[in-house]
C-alpha positions as CSV (number, residue, x, y, z in Angstrom):
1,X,-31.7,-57.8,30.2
2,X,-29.5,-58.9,33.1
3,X,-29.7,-62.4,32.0
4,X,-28.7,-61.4,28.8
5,X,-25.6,-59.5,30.4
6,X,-24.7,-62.3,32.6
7,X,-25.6,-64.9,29.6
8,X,-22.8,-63.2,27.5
9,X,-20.5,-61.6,30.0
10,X,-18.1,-64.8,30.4
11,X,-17.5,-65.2,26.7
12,X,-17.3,-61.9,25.5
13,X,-13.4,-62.2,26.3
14,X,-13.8,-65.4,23.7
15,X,-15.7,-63.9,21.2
16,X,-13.2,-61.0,21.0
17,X,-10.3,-62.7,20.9
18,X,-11.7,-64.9,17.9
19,X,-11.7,-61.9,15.7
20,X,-8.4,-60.2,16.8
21,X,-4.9,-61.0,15.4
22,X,-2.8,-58.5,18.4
23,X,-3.6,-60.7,21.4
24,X,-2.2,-57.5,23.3
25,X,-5.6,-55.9,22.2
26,X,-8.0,-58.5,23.4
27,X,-8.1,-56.4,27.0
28,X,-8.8,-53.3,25.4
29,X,-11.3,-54.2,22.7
30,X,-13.2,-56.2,25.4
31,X,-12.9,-52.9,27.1
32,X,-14.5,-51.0,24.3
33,X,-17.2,-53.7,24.0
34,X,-18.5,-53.6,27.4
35,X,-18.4,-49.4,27.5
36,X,-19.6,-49.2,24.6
37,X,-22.8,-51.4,26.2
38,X,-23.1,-49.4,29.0
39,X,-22.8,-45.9,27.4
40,X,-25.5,-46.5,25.2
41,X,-27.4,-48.1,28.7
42,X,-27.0,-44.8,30.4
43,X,-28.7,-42.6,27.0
44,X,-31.3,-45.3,26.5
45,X,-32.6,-44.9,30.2
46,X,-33.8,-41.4,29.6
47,X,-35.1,-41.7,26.5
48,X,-37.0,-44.9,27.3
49,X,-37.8,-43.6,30.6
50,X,-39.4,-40.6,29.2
51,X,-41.3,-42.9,26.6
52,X,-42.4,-45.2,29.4
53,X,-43.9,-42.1,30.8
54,X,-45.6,-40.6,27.7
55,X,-46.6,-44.4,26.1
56,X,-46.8,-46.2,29.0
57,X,-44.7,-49.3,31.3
58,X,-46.1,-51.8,28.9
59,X,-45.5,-51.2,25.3
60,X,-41.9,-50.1,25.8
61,X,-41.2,-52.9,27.7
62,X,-42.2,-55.4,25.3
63,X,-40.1,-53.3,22.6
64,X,-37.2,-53.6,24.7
65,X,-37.8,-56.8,25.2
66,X,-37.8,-57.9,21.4
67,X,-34.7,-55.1,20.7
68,X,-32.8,-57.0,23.5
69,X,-33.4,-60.6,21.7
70,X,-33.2,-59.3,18.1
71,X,-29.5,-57.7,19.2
72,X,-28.7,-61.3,21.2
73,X,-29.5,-62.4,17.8
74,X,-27.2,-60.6,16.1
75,X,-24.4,-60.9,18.3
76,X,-24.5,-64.5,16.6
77,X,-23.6,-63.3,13.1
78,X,-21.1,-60.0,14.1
79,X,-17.7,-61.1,11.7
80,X,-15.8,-57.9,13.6
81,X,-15.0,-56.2,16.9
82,X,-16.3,-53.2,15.5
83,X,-19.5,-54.7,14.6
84,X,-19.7,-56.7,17.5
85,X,-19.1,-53.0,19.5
86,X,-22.3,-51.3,16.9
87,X,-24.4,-54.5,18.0
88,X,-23.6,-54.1,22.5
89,X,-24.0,-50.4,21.6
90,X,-28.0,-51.6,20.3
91,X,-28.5,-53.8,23.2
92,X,-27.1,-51.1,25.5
93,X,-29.5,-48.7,24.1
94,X,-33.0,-51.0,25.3
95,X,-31.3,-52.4,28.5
């Protein structure tokens, strides 16, 4: 998922800015995007890690791996900041 992060990472700032009419607010709401992300990194890691013990490396790695390109995916078709923060939140949560 670190080529996903560094994939998106440089336009984020773009992507954010496309849907906000306050240029003031571009900082913050990119803000918000990339917490949001990391938040949801930092519950995901212990509820994946204790599925990864119970279930095994394998299987929840490939379900990562598919959550982390269906929420790439969607990241495409977000129309607000506030679903493009639901959508980082997903991504964050199978990092």
């Amino acid at each position: 998922d670190v080529f996903a992060w560094g994939f998106l990472n440089p336009v984020l700032p773009y992507i954010v800015d496309a849907f906000v009419t306050e240029k003031a607010d571009v900082g913050l709401l990119n803000g918000l995007v990339g917490a949001s992300y990391s938040l949801a990194q930092m519950i995901g890691a212990f509820v994946l890690g204790a599925m990864s013990d119970h279930c095994g490396r394998r299987p929840i790695l490939l379900i990562c791996l598919l959550m982390s390109g269906l929420s790439l995916a969607a990241t495409v078709v977000t129309n607000s900041v506030w679903s493009l923060i639901l959508v980082r939140s997903f991504a964050g949560l199978f990092a």
